[in-house]
N, C-alpha and C positions, 0 to 999 in steps of 0.2 A: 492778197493781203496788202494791208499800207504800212509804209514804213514812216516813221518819224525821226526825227533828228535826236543823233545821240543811239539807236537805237543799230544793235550788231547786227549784221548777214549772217544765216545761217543757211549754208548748202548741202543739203541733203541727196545723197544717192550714191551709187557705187563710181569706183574710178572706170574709166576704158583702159582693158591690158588688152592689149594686142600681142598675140603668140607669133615669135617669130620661129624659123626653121631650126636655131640649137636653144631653142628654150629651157628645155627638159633635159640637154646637157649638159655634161659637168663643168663647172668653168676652169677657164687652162687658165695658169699663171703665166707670163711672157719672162719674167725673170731681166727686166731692163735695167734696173735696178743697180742688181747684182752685177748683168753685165757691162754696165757703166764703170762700176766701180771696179771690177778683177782687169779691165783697160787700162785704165789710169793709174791702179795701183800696185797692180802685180804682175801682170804678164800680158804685154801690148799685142801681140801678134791672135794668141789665145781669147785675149778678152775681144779683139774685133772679130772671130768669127763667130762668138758667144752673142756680140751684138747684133750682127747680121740676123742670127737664127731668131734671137728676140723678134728683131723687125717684121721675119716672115709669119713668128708667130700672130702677131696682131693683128697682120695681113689675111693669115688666114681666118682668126677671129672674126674680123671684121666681114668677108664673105660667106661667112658661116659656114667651115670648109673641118668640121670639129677633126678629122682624123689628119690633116696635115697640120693641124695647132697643135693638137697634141705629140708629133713627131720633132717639129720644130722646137717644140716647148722642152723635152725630153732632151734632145741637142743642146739646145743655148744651156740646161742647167748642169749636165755631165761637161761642157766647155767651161762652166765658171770652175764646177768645182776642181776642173784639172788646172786651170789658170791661176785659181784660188791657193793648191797643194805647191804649185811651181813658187809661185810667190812666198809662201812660207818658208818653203826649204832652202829659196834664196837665200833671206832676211836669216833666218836661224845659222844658216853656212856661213854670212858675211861676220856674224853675234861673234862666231865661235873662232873665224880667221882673228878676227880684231884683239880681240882676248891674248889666242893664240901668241899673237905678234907683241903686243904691251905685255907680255906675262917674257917672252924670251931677251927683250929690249934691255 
């Protein structure tokens, strides 16, 4: 066919998927996110091993290693959420001291 000026491209046919080895697996979340942020904002010691397991998770994502992603992944998110609980009970403890203290003042 000839084409003219002014005139669209239209490409016709299917795309190429290429199956990789965790294709049909379920996709893990890495939780980096999360552990970025229970670091920085709630509990330092807790939120870096939260980030490490993150890392490994990707790590293993990225080798296509589906059962140590998924263990890593299970890790880094029971770490936020205990870094996540530490954090609050801080901030709620300090609420309650501060009150505490201007309420006897």
């Amino acid at each position: 066919s000839q084409q003219y000026p002014g005139q669209a491209v239209v490409i016709t046919g299917q795309p190429t998927v290429f199956a990789t080895q965790g294709a049909l697996a379920r996709p893990v979340n890495d939780y980096l996110g999360y552990s970025i942020f229970t670091m920085l904002c709630c509990c330092l010691p807790i939120g870096i091993a939260a980030l490490i397991h993150s890392i490994f998770t990707r790590d293993a994502i990225r080798n296509g290693d589906q059962t140590t992603a998924e263990k890593s992944s299970r890790m880094a998110r029971n770490l936020n959420h205990t870094a996540l609980g530490i954090g609050l009970a801080v901030f709620i403890a300090s609420i309650i001291f501060i009150v505490v203290t201007l309420a006897t003042a």
